[in-house]
C-alpha positions as CSV (number, residue, x, y, z in Angstrom):
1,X,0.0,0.0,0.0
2,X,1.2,3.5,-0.5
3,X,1.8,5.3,2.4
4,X,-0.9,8.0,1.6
5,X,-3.4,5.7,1.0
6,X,-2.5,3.9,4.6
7,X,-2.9,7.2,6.7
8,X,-6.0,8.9,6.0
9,X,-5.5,11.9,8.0
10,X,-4.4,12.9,11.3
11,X,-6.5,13.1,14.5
12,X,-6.6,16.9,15.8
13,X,-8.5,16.3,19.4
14,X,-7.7,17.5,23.1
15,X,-6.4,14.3,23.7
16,X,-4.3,13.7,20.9
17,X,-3.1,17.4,21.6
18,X,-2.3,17.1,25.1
19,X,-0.4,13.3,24.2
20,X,1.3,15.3,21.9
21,X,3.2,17.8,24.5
22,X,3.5,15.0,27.1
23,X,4.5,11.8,25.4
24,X,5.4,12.6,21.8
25,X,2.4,10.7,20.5
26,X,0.3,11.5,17.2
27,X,-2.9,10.6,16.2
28,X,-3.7,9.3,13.0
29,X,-6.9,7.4,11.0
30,X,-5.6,4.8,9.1
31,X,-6.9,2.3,6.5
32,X,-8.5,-0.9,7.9
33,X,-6.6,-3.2,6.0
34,X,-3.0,-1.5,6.9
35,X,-0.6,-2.9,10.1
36,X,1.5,-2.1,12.4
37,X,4.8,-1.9,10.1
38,X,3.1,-0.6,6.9
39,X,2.1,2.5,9.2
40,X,5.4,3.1,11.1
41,X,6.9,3.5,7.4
42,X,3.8,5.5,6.2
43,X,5.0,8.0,9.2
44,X,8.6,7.9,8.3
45,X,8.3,8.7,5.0
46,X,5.8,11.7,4.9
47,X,7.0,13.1,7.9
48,X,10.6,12.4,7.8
49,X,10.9,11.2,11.3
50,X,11.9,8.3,13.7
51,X,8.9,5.6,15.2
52,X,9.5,4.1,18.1
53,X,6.3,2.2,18.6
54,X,2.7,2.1,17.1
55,X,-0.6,1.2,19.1
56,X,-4.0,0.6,17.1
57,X,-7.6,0.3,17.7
58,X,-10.4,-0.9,16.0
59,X,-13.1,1.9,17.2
60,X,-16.6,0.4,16.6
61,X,-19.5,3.0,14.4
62,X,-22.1,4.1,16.3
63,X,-25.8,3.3,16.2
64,X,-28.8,6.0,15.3
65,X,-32.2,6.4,14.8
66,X,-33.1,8.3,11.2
67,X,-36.4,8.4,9.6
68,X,-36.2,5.3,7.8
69,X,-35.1,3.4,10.8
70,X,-31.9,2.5,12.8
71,X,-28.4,3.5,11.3
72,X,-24.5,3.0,11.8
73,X,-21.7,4.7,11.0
74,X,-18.5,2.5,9.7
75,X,-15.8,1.3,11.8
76,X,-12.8,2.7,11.1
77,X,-9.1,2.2,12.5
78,X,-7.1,4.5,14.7
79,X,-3.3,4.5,15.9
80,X,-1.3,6.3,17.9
81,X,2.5,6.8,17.0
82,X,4.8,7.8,19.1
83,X,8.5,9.2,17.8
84,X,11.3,8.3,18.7
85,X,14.0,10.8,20.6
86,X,13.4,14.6,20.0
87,X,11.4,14.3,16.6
88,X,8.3,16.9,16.1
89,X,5.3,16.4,13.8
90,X,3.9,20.0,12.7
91,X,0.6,19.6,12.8
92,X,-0.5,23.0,13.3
């Protein structure tokens, strides 16, 4: 996979911003289908930094009611990267 086509964009929340000063972790949406080492070198060749580790989740859609009945979004894959020594992602 190509790696813009494994990270779909990145995750700008308080969380993510907080992890970001403290720990050196950023937030991204990735593809369902990508893992753990297609995303590290996703990172590292966009951003033209050092991974240290990746964490995923699979976060589940959620359920609503519209007009025509009960609804869900679409699951969709999340992972948190966190950089190796003093490394920065400009985000902002």
């Amino acid at each position: 996979m190509e790696p813009t086509t494994v990270i779909k964009k990145p995750l700008v929340t308080e969380k993510s911003a907080w992890e970001t000063e403290a720990r050196n972790r950023y937030s991204f949406e990735v593809d369902m289908r990508a893992r753990k080492p297609q995303i590290k070198a996703a990172v590292e060749k966009i951003y033209g930094v050092k991974v240290a580790r990746v964490s995923t989740q699979i976060r589940k859609g959620q359920y609503f009611r519209t007009k025509f009945g009960p609804a869900k979004t679409s699951n969709w894959k999340r992972a948190t990267v966190q950089l190796a020594g003093d490394d920065r992602i400009d985000l902002f």
